[in-house]
N, CA, C and O atoms as a Tinker XYZ file with bonds, in Angstrom:
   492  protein
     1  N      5.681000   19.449000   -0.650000    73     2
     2  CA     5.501000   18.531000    0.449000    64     1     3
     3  C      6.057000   17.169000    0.058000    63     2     4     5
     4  O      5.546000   16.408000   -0.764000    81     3
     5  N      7.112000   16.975000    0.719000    73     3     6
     6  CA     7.404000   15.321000    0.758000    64     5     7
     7  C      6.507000   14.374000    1.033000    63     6     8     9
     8  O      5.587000   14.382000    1.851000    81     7
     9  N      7.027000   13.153000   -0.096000    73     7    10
    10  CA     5.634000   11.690000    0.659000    64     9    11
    11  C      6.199000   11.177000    1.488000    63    10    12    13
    12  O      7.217000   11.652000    1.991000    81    11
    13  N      5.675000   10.095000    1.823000    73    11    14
    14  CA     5.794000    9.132000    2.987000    64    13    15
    15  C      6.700000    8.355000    2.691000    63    14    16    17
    16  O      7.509000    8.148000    3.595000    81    15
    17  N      6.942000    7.600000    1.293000    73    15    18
    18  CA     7.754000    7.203000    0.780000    64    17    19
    19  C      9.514000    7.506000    0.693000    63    18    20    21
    20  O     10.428000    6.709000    0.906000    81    19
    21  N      9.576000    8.893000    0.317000    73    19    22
    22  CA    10.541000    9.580000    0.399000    64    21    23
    23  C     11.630000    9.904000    1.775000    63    22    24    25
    24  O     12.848000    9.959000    1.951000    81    23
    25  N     10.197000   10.100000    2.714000    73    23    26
    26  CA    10.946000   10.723000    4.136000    64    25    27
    27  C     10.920000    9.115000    4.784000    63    26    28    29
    28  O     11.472000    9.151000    5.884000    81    27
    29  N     10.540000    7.990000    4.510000    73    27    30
    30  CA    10.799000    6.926000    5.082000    64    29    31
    31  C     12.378000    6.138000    4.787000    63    30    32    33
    32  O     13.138000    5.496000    5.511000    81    31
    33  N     12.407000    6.510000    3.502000    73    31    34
    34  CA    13.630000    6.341000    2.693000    64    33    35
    35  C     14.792000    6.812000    3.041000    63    34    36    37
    36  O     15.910000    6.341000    2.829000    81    35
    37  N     14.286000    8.356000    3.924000    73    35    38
    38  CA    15.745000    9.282000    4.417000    64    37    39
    39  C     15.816000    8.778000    5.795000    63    38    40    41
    40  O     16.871000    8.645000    6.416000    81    39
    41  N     15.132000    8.618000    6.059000    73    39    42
    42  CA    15.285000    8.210000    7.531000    64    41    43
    43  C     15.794000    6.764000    7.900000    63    42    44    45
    44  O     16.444000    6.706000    8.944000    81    43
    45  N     15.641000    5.830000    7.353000    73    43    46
    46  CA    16.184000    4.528000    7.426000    64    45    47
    47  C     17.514000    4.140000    6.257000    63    46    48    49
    48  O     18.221000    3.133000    6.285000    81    47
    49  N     17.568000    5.206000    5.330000    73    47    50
    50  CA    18.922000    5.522000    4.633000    64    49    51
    51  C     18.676000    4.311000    3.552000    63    50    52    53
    52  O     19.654000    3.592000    3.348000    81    51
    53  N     17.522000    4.029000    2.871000    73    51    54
    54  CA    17.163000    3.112000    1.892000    64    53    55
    55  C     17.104000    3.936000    0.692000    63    54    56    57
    56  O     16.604000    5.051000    0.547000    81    55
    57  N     17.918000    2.923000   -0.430000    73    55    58
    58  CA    17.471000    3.495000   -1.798000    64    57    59
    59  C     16.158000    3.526000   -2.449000    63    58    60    61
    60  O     15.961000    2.411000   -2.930000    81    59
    61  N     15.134000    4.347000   -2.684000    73    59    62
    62  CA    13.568000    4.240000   -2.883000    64    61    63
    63  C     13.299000    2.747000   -3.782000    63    62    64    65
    64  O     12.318000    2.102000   -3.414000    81    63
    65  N     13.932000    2.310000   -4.667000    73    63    66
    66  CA    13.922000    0.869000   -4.650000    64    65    67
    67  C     13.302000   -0.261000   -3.522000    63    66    68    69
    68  O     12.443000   -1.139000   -3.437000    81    67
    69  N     13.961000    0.153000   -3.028000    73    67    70
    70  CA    13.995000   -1.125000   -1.609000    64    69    71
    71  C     12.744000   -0.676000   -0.769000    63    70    72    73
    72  O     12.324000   -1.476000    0.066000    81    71
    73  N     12.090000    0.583000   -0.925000    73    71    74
    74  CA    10.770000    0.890000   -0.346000    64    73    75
    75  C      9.882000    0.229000   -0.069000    63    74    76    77
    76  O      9.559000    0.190000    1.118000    81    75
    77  N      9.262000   -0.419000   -0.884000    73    75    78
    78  CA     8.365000   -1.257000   -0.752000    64    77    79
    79  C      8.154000   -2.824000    0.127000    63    78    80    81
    80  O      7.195000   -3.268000    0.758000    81    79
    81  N      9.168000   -3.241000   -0.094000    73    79    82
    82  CA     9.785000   -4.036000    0.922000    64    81    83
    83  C     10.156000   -4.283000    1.948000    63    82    84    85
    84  O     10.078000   -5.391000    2.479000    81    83
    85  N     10.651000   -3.248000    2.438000    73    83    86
    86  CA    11.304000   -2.815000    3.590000    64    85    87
    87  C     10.488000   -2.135000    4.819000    63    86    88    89
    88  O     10.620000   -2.099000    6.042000    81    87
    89  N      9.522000   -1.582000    3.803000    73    87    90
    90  CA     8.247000   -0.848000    4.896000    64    89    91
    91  C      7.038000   -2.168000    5.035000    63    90    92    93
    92  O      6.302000   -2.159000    6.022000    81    91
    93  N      6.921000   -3.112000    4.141000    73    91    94
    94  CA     6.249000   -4.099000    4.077000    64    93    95
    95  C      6.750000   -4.866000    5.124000    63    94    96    97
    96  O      5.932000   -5.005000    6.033000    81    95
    97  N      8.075000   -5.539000    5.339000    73    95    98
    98  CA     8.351000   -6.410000    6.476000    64    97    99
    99  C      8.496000   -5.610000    7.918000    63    98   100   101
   100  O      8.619000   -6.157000    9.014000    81    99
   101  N      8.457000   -4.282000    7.678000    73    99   102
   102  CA     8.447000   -3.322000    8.800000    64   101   103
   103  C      6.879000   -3.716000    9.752000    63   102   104   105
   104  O      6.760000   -3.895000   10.964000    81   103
   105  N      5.863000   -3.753000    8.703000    73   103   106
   106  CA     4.803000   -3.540000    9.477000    64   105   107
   107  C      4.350000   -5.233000    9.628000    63   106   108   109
   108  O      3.276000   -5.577000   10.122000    81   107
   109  N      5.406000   -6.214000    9.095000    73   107   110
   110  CA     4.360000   -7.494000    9.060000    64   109   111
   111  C      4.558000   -8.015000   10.693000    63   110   112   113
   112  O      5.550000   -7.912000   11.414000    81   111
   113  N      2.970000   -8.722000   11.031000    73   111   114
   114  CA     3.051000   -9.369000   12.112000    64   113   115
   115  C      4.543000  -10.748000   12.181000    63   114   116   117
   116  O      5.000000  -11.442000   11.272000    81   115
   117  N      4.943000  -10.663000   13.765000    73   115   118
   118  CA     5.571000  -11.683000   13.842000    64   117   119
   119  C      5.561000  -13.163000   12.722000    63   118   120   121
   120  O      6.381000  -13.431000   11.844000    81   119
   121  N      4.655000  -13.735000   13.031000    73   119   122
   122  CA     5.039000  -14.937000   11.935000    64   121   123
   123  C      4.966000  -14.760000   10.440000    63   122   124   125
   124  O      5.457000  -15.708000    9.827000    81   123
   125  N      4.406000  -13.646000    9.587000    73   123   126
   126  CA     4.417000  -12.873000    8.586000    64   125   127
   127  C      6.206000  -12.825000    8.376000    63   126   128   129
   128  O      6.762000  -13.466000    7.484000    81   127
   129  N      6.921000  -11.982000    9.329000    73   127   130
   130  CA     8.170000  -11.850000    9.273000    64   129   131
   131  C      9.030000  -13.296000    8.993000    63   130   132   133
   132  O     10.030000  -13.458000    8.295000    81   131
   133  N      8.280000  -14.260000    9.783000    73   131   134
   134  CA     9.038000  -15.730000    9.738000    64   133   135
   135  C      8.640000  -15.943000    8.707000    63   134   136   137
   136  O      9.680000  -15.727000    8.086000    81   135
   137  N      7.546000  -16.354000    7.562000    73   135   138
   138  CA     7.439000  -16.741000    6.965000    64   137   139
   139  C      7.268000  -15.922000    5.494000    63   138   140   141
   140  O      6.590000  -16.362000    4.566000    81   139
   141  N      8.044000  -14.591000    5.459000    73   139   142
   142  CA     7.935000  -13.900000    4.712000    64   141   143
   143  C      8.866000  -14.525000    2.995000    63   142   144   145
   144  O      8.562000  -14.451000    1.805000    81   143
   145  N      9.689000  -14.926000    3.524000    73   143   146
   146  CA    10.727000  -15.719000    2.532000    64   145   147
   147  C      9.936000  -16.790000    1.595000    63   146   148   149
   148  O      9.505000  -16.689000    0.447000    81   147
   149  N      9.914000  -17.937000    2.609000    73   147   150
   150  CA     9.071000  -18.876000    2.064000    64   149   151
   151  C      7.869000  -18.746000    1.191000    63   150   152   153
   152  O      7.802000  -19.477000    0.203000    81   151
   153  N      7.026000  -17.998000    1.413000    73   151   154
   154  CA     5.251000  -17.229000    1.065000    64   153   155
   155  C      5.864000  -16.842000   -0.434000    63   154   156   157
   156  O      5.487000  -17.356000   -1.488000    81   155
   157  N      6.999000  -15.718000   -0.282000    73   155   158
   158  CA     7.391000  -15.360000   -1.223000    64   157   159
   159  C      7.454000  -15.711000   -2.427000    63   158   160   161
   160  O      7.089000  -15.164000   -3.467000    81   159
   161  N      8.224000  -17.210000   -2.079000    73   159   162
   162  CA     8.943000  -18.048000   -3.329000    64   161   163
   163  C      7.838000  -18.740000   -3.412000    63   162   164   165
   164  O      7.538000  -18.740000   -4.606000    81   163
   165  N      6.968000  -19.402000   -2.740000    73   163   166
   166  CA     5.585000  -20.466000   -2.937000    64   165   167
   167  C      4.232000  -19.755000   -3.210000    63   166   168   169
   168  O      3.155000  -20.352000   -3.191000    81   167
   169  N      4.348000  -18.669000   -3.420000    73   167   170
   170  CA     3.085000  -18.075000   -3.639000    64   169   171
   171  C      3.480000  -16.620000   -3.676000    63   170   172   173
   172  O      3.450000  -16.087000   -2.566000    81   171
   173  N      3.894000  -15.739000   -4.821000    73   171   174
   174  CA     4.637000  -15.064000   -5.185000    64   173   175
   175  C      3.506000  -13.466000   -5.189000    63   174   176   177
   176  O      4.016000  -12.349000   -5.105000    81   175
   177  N      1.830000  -13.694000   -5.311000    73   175   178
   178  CA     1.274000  -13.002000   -5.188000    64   177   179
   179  C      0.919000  -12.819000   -3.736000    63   178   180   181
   180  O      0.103000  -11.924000   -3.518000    81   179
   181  N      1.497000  -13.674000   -2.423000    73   179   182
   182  CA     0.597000  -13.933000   -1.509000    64   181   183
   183  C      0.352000  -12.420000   -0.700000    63   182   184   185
   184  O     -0.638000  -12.202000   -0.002000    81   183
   185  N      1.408000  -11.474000   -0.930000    73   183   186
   186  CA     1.805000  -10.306000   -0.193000    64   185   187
   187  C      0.548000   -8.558000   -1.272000    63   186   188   189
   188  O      0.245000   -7.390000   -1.029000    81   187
   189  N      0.313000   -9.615000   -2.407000    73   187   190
   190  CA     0.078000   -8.217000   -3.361000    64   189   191
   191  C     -0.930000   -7.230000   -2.498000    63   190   192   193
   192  O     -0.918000   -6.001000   -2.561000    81   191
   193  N     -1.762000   -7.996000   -1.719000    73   191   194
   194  CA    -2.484000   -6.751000   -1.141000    64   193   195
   195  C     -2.266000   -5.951000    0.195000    63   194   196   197
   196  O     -3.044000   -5.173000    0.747000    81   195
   197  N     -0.826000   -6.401000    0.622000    73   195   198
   198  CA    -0.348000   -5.910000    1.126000    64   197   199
   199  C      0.625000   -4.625000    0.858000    63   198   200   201
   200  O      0.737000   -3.541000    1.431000    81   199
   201  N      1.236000   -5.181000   -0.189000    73   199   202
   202  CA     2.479000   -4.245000   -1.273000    64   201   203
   203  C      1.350000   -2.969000   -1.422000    63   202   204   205
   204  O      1.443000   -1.850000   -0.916000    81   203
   205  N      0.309000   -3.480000   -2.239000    73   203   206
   206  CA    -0.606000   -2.492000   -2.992000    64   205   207
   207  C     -0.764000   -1.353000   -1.534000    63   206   208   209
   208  O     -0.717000   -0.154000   -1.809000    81   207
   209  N     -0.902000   -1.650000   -0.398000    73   207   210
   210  CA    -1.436000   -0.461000    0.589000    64   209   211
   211  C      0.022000    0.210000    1.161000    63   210   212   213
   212  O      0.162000    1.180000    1.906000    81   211
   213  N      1.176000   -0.767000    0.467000    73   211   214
   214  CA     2.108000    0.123000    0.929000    64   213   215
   215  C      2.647000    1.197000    0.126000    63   214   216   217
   216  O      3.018000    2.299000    0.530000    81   215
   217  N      2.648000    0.615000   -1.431000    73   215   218
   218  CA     2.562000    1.400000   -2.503000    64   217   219
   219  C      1.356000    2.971000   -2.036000    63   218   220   221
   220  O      1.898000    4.050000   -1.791000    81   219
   221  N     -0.007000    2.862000   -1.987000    73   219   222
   222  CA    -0.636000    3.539000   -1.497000    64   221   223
   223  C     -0.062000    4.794000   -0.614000    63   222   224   225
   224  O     -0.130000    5.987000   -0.911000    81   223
   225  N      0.485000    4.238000    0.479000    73   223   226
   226  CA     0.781000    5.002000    1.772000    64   225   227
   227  C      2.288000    5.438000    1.169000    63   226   228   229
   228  O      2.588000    6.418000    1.850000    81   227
   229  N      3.084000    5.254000    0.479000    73   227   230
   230  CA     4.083000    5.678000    0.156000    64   229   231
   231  C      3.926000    7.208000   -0.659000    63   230   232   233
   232  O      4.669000    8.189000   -0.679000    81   231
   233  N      3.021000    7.015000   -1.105000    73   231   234
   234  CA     2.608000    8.372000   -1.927000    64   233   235
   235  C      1.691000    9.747000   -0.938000    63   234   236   237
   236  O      1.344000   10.855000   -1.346000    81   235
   237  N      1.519000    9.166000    0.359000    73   235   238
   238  CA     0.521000   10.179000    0.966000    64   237   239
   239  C      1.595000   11.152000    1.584000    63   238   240   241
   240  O      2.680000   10.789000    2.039000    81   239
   241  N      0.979000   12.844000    1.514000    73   239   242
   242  CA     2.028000   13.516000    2.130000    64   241   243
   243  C      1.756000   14.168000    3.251000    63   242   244   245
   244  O      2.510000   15.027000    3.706000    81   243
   245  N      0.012000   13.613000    4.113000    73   243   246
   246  CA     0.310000   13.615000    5.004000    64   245   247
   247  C     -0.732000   12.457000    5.985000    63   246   248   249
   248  O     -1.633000   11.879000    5.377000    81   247
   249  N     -0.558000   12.208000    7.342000    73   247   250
   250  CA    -0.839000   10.988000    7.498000    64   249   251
   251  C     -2.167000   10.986000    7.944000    63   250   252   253
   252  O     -2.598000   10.005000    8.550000    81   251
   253  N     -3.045000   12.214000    7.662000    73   251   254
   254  CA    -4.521000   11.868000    8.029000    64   253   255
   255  C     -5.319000   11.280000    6.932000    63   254   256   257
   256  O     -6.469000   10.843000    6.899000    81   255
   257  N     -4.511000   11.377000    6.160000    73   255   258
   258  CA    -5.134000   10.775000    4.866000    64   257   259
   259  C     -5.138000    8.617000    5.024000    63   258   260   261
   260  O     -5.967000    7.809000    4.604000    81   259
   261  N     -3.933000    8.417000    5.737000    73   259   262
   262  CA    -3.796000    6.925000    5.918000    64   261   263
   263  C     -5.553000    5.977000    6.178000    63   262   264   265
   264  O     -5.836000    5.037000    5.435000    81   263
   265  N     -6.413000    6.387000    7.175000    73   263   266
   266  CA    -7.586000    5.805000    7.273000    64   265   267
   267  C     -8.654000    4.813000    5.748000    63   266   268   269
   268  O     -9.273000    3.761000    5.588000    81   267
   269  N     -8.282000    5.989000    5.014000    73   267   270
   270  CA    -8.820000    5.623000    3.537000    64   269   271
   271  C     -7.986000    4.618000    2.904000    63   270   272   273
   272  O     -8.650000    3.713000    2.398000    81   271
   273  N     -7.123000    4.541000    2.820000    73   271   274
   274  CA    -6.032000    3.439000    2.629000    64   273   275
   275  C     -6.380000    2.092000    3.186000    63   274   276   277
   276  O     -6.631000    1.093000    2.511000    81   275
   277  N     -6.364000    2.186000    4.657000    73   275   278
   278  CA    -6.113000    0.908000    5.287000    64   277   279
   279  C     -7.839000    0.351000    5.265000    63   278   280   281
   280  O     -8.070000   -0.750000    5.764000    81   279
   281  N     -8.964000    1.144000    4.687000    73   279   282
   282  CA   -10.176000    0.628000    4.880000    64   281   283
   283  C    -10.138000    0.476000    3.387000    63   282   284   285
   284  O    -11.143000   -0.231000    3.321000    81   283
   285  N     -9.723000    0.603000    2.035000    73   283   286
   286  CA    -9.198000   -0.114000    1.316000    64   285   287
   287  C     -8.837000   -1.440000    0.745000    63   286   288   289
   288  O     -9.132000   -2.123000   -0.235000    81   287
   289  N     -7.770000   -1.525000    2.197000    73   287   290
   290  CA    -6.873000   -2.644000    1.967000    64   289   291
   291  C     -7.875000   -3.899000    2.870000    63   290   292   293
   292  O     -7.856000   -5.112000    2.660000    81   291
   293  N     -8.505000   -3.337000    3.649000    73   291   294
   294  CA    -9.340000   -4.282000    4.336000    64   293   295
   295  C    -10.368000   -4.990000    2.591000    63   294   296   297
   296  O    -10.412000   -6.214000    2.462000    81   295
   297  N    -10.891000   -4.310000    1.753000    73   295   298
   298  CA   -11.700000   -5.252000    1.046000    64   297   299
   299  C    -10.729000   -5.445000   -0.050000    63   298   300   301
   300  O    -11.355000   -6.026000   -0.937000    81   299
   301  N     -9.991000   -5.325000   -0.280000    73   299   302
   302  CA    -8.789000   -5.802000   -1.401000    64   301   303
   303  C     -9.065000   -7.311000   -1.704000    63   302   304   305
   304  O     -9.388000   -8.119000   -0.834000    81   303
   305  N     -8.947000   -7.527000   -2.669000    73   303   306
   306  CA    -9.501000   -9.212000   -3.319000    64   305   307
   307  C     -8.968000  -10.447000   -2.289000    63   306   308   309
   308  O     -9.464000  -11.428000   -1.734000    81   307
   309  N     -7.221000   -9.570000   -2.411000    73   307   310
   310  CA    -6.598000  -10.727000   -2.214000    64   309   311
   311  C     -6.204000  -10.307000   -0.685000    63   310   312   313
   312  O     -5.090000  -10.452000   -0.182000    81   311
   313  N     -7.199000   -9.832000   -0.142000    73   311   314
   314  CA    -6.873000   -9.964000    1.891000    64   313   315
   315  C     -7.890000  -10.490000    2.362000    63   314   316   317
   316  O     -8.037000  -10.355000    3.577000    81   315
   317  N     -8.722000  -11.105000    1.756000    73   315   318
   318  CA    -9.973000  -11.975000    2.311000    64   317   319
   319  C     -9.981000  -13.341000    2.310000    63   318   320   321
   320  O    -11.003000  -14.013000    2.168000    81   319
   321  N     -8.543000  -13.912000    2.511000    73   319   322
   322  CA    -8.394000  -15.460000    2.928000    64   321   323
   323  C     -8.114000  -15.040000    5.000000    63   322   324   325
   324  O     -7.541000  -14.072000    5.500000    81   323
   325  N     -8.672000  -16.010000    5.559000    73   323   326
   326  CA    -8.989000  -15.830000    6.344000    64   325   327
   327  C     -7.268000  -16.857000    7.124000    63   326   328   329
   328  O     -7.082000  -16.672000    8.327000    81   327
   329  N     -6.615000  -17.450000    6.653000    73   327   330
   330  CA    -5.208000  -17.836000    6.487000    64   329   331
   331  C     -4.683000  -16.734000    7.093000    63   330   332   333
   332  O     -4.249000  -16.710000    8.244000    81   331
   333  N     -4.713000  -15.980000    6.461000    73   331   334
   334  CA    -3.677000  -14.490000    6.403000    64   333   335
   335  C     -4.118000  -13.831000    7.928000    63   334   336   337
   336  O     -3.336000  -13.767000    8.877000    81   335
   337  N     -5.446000  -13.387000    7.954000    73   335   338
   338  CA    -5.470000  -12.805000    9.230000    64   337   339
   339  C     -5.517000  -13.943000   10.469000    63   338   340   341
   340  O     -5.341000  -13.367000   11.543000    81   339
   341  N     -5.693000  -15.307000   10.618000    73   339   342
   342  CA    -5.413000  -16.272000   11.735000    64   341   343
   343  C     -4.504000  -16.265000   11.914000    63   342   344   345
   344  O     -3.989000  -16.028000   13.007000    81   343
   345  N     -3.963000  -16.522000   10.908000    73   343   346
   346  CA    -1.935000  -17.033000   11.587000    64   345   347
   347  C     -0.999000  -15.213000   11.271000    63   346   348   349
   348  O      0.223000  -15.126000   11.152000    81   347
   349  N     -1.637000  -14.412000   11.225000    73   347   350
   350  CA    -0.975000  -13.048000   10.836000    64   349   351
   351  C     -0.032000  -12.970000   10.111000    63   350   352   353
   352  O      1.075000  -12.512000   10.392000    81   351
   353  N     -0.528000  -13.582000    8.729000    73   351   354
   354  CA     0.470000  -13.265000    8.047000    64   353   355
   355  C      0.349000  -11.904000    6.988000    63   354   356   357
   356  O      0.980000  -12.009000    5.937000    81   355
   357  N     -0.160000  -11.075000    7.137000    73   355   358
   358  CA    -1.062000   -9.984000    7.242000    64   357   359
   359  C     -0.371000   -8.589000    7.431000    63   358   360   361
   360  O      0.329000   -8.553000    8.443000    81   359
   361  N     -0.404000   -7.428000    6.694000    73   359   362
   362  CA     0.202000   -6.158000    7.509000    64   361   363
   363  C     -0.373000   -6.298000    9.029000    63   362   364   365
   364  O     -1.409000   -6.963000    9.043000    81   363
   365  N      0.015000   -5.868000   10.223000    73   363   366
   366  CA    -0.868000   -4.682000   11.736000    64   365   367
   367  C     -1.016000   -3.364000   10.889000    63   366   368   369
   368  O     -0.058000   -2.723000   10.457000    81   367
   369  N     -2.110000   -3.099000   10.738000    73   367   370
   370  CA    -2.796000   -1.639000   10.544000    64   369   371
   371  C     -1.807000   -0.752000   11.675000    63   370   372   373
   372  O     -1.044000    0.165000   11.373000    81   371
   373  N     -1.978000   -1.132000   12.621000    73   371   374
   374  CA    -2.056000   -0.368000   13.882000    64   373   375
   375  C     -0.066000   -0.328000   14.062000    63   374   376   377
   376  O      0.529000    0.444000   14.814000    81   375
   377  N      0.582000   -1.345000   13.173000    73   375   378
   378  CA     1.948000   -1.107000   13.207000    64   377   379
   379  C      2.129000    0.116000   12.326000    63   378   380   381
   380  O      2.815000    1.074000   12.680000    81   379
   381  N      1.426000    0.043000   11.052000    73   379   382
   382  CA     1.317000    1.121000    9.739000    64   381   383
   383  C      1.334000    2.155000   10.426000    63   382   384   385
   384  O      2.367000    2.772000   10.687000    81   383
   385  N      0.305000    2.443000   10.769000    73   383   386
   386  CA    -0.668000    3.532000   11.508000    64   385   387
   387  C      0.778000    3.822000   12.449000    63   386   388   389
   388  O      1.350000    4.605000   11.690000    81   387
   389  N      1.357000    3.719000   13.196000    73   387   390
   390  CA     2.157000    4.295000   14.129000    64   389   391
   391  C      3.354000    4.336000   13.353000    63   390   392   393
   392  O      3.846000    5.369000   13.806000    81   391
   393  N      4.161000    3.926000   12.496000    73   391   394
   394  CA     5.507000    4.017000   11.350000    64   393   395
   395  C      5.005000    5.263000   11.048000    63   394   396   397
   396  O      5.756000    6.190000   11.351000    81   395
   397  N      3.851000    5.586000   10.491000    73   395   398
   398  CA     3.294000    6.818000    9.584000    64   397   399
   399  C      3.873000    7.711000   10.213000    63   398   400   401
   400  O      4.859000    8.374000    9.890000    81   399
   401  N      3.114000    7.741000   11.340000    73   399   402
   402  CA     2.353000    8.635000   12.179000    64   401   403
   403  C      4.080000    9.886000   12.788000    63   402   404   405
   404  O      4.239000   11.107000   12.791000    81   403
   405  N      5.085000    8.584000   13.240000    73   403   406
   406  CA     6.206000    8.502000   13.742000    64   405   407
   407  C      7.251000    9.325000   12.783000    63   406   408   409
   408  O      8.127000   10.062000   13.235000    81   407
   409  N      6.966000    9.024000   11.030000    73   407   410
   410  CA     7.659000    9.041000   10.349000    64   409   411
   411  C      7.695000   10.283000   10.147000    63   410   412   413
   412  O      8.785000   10.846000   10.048000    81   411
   413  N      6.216000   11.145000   10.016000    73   411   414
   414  CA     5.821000   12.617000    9.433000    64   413   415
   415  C      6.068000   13.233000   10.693000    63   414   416   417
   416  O      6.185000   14.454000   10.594000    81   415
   417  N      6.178000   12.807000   11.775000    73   415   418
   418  CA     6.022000   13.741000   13.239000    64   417   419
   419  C      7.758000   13.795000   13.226000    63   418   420   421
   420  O      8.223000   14.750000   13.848000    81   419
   421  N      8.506000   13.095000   12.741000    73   419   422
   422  CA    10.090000   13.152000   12.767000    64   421   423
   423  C     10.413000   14.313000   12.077000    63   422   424   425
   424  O     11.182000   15.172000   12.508000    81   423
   425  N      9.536000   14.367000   10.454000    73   423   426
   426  CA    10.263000   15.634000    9.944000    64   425   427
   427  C      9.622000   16.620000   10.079000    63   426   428   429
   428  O     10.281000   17.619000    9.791000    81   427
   429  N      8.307000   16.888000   10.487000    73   427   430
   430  CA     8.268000   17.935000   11.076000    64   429   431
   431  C      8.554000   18.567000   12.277000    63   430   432   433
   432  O      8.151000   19.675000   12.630000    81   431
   433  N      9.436000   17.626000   13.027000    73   431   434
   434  CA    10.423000   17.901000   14.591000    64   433   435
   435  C     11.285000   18.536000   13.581000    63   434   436   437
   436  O     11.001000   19.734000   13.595000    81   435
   437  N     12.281000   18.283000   12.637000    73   435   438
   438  CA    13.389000   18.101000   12.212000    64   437   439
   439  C     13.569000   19.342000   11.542000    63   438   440   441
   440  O     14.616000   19.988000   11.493000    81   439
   441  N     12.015000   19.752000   10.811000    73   439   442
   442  CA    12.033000   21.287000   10.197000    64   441   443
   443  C     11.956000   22.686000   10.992000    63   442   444   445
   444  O     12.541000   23.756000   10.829000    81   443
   445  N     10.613000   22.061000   12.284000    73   443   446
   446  CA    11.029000   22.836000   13.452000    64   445   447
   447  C     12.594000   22.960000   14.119000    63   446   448   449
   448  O     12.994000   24.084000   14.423000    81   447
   449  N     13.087000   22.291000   14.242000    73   447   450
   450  CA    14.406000   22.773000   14.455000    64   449   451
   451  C     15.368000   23.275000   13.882000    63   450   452   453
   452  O     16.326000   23.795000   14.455000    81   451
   453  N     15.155000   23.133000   12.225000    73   451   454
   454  CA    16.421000   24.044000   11.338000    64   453   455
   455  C     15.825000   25.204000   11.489000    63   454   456   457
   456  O     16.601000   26.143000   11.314000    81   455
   457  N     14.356000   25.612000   11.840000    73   455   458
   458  CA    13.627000   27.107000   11.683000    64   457   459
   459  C     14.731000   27.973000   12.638000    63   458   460   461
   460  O     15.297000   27.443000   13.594000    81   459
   461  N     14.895000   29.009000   12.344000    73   459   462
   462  CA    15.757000   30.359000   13.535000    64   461   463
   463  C     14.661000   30.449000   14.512000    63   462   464   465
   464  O     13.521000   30.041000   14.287000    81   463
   465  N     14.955000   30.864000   15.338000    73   463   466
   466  CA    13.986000   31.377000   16.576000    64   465   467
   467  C     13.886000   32.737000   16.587000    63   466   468   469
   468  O     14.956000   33.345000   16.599000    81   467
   469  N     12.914000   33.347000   16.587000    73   467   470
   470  CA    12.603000   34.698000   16.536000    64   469   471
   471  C     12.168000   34.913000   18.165000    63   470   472   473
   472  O     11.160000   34.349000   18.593000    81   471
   473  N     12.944000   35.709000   18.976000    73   471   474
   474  CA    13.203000   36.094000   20.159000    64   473   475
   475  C     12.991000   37.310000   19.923000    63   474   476   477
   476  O     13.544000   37.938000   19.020000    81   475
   477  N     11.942000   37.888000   20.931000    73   475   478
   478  CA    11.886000   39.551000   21.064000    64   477   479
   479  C     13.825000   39.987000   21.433000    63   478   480   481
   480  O     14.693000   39.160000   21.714000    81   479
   481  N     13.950000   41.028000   21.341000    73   479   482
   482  CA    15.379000   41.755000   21.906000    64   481   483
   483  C     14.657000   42.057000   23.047000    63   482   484   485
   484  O     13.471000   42.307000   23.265000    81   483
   485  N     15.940000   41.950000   23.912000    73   483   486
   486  CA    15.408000   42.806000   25.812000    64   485   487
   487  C     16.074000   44.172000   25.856000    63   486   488   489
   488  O     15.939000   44.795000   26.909000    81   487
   489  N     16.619000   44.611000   25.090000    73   487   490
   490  CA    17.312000   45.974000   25.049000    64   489   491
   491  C     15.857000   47.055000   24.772000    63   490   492
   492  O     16.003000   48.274000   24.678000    81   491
């Protein structure tokens, strides 16, 4: 079974390197995205408990497991400045939660369709 990590990687054509990152600004709220640069360079941990649940979800191989994760990341040390969730600079759960959801329902469309079709004969 592929992770989440992997099939996110094939699908957006990223080197697993760039994973973490890439699924991180995927799910950040609007001003999160604006101010993702800046945060970066001025406060270099400001994202870790964010990274950490993406790291997390990168490894799950399938997405009912995500719930335990994101209730997790809710008491994580460093997601309890109240900064982060006012001005959203913050993952959306609920963006996560649908990337996942989207990501595993793609390849299992994708495997259903390389399958042959087994058709009775009418003869």
């Amino acid at each position: 079974m592929e992770t989440f990590r992997s099939l996110y990687c094939a699908q957006h054509h990223l080197p697993s390197k760039a994973y973490p990152h890439a699924a991180l600004r995927a799910c950040l709220r609007w001003p999160g995205r604006l101010m993702y640069w800046p945060l970066r360079v001025l406060a270099s941990d400001f994202f870790a408990s964010d990274l950490d649940l993406i790291h997390n979800v990168g490894r799950l191989t399938t997405p009912y497991d995500l719930s335990l994760d994101i209730t997790e990341y809710r008491y994580h040390p460093f997601n309890q400045s109240r900064l982060r969730r006012t001005f959203g600079l913050c993952i959306s759960t609920s963006t996560l939660r649908r990337i996942v959801f989207h990501t595993f329902n793609r390849e299992s469309t994708a495997a259903d369709a390389a399958r042959p079709v087994n058709r009775p004969s009418t003869t």
